[in-house]
C-alpha positions in Angstrom: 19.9 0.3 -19.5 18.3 -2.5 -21.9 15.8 -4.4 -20.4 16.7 -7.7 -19.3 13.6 -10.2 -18.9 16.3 -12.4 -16.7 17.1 -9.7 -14.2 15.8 -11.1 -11.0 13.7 -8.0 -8.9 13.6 -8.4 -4.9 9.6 -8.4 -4.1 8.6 -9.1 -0.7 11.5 -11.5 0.0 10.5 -13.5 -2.8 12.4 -13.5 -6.2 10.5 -12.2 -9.1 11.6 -11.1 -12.6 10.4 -7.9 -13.7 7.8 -9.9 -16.7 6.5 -11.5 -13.4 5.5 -8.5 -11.7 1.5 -7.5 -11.2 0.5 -4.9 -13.6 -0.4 -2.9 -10.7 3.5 -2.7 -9.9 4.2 -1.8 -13.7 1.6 0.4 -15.1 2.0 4.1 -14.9 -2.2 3.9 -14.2 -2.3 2.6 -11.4 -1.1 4.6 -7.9 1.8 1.8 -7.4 3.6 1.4 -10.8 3.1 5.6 -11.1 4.8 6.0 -7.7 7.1 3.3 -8.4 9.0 6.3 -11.1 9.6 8.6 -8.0 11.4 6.0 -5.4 14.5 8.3 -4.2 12.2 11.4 -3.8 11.0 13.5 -1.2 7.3 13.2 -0.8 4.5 14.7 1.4 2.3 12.3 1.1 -1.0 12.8 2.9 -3.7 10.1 4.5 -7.0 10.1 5.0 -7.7 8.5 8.3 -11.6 8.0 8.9 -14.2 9.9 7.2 -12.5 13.5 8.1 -9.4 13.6 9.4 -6.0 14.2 7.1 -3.0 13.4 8.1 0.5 14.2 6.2 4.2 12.5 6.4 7.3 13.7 4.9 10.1 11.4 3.7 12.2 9.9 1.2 10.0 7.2 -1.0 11.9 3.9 -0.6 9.8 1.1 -1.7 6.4 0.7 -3.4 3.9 -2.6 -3.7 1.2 -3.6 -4.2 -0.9 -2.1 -1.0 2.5 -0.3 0.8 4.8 2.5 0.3 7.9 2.8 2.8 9.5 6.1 3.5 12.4 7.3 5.3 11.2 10.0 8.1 13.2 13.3 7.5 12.3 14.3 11.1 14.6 10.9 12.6 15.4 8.7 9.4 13.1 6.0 10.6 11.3 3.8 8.1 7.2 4.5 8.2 5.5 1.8 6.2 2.4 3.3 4.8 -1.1 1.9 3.6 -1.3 2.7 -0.3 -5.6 2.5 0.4 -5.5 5.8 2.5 -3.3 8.6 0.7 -4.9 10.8 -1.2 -2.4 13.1 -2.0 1.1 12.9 -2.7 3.8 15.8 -3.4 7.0 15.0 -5.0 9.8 17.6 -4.3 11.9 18.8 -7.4 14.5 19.8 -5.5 17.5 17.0 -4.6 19.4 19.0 -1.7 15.7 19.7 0.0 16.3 16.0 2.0 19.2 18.1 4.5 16.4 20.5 5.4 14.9 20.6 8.5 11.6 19.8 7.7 9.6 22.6 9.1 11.8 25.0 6.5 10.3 22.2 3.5 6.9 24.2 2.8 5.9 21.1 0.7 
């Protein structure tokens, strides 16, 4: 697809074109503009909540900015919007027919 510098992105409700956008949203280096190449995935992503305790979600990564991501629950396909600040890790599946599986059979 060649790159259109006109093409107007949606970004928080606000209209933005893509030459616009914070490097943060663009460049591969930073956590947003590297998970911004997997939205459509299935991720485990896990959180550090505290100074000790992990927690992990499993969805489909719909949206990324600047301090969010947004994925789709696998457990009830409802939308968990996610503070970027806390994950630590992230694991993106491979596999495209792993989003039908019930989640405990995921392993990931």
């Amino acid at each position: 697809m060649p790159n259109d510098n006109n093409q107007n992105v949606q970004l928080n409700n606000n209209t933005t074109s893509p030459s616009n956008m914070p490097e943060t949203l663009t460049n591969s280096i930073y956590t947003p503009g590297f998970l911004r190449n997997y939205i459509g995935k299935l991720v485990k992503v896990e959180f550090l909540i505290g100074t000790n305790n992990m927690q992990d979600r499993i969805g489909v990564l719909l949206e990324v900015g600047a301090s969010y991501i947004v994925l789709r629950s696998v457990q009830d396909s409802n939308l968990l919007y996610c503070d970027i600040f806390a994950i630590k890790f992230v694991t993106i599946s491979n596999n495209s027919f792993i989003y039908n599986t019930p989640s405990y059979q995921l392993g990931i």
